[in-house]
C-alpha atoms as a printed R data frame, in Angstrom:
   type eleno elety resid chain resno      x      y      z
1  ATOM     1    CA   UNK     A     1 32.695 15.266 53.236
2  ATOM     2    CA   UNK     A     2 32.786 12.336 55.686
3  ATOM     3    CA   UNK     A     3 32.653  8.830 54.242
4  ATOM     4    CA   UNK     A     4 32.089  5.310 55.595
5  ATOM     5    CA   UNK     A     5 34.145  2.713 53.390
6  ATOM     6    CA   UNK     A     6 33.364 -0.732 54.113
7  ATOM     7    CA   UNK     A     7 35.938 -2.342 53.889
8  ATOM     8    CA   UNK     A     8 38.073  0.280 55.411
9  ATOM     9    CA   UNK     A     9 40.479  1.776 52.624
10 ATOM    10    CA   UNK     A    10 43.854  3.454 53.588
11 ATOM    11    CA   UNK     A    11 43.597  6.763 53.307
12 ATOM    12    CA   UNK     A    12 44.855  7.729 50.049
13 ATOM    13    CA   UNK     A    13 42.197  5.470 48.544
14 ATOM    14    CA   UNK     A    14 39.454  7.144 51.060
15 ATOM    15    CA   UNK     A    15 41.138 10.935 50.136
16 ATOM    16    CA   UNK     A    16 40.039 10.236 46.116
17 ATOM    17    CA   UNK     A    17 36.692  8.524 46.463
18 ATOM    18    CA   UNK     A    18 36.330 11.949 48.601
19 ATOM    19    CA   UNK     A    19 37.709 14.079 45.579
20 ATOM    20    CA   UNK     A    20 35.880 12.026 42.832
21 ATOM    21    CA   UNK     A    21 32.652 12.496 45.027
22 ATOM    22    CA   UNK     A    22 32.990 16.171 45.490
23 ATOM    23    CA   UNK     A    23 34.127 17.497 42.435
24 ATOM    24    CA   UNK     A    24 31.745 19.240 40.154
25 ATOM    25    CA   UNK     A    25 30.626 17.690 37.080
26 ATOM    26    CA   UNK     A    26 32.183 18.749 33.725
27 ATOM    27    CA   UNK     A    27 30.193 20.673 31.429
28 ATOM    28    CA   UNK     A    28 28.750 19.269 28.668
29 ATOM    29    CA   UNK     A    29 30.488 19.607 25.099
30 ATOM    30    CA   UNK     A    30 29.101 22.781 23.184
31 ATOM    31    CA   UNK     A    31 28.615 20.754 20.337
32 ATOM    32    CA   UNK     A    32 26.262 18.248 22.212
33 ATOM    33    CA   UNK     A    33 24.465 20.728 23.834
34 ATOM    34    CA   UNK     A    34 23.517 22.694 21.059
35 ATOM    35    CA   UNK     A    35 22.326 19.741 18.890
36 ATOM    36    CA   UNK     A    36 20.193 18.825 22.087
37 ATOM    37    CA   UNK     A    37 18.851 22.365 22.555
38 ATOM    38    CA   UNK     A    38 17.604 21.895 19.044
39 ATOM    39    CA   UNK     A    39 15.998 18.824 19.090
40 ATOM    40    CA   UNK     A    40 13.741 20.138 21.991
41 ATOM    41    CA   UNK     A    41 12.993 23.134 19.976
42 ATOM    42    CA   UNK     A    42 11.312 21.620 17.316
């Protein structure tokens, strides 16, 4: 992924903005999701 920083960022900074944008997100807690799943049940 190719990003435009403005301000320009050295390129550490510009390597985890790229990381933080490209990583998938987490799954949801089990927990959470099943409570959820329930609610929309009923």
């Amino acid at each position: 992924m190719d990003v435009e920083l403005s301000p320009e960022q050295p390129e550490p900074v510009a390597a985890a903005i790229v990381a933080a944008l490209t990583e998938p997100a987490p799954a949801p807690d089990p927990w959470w999701q099943a409570g959820l799943e329930e609610s929309l049940e009923t």
